[in-house]
C-alpha positions in Angstrom: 0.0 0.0 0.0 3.1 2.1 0.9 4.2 1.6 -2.8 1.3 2.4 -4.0 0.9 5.8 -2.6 4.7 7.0 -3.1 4.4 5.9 -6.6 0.8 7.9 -6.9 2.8 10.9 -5.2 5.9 10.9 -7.5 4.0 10.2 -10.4 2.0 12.9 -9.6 4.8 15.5 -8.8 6.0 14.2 -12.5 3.0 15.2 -14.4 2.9 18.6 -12.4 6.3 19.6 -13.5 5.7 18.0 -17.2 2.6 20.5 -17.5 4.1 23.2 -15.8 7.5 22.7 -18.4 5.0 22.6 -21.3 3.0 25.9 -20.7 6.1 27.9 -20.2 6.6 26.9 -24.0 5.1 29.6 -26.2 4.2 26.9 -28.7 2.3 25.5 -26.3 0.6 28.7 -25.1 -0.3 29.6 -28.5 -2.0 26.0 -29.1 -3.8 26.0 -25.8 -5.4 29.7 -26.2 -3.8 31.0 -23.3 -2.3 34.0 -25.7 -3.0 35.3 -28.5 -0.7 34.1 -31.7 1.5 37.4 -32.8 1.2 38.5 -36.2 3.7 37.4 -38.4 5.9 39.9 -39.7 8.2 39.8 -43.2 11.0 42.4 -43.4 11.2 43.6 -46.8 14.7 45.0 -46.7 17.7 43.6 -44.4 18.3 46.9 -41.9 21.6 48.1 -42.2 24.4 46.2 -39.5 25.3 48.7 -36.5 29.2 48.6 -35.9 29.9 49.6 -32.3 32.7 52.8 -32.1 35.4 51.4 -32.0 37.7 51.4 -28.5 41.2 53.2 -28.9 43.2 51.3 -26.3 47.3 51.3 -25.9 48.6 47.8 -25.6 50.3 48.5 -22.1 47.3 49.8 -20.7 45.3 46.7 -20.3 43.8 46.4 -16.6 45.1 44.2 -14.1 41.9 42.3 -13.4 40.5 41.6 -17.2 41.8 38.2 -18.8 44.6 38.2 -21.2 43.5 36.4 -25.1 45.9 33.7 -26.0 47.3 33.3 -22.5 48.9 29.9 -22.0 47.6 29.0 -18.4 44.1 30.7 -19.5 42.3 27.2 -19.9 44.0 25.6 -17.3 44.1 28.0 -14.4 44.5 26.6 -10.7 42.1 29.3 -10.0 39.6 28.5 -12.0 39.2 24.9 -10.6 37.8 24.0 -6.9 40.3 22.6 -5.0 39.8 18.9 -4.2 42.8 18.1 -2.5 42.8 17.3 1.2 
């Protein structure tokens, strides 16, 4: 009987979260008539790419806390790991 009812339970606390996963989907919400389906809009022309201004910045100048591209330890970093030893 014990079985019965924790198996009830989990399967229960299964289905829950399955339906609760499901309606967060817009698909889903869209399907179900809990919103209303957005109109579908075709751009007729490709807008125009926006380049950010580029940043002037002298090589020494770098700042001592921002990571350094192509460093070799930069994968491998003992700080980057938890320490598991005793």
């Amino acid at each position: 009987m014990l079985n019965f009812l924790l198996g009830a339970v989990a399967g229960a606390l299964m289905a829950a979260v399955a339906t609760i996963a499901a309606l967060r989907n817009p698909d889903v919400q869209v399907r179900m008539g809990l919103v209303r389906p957005e109109a579908v809009v075709i751009q007729t022309r490709r807008p125009e790419p926006a380049c950010p201004a580029p940043v002037v910045q002298a090589q020494g100048a770098m700042q001592a806390g921002s990571p350094q591209v192509g460093h070799p330890d930069m994968l491998f970093a003992r700080r980057r790991f938890w320490s598991v030893a005793p």
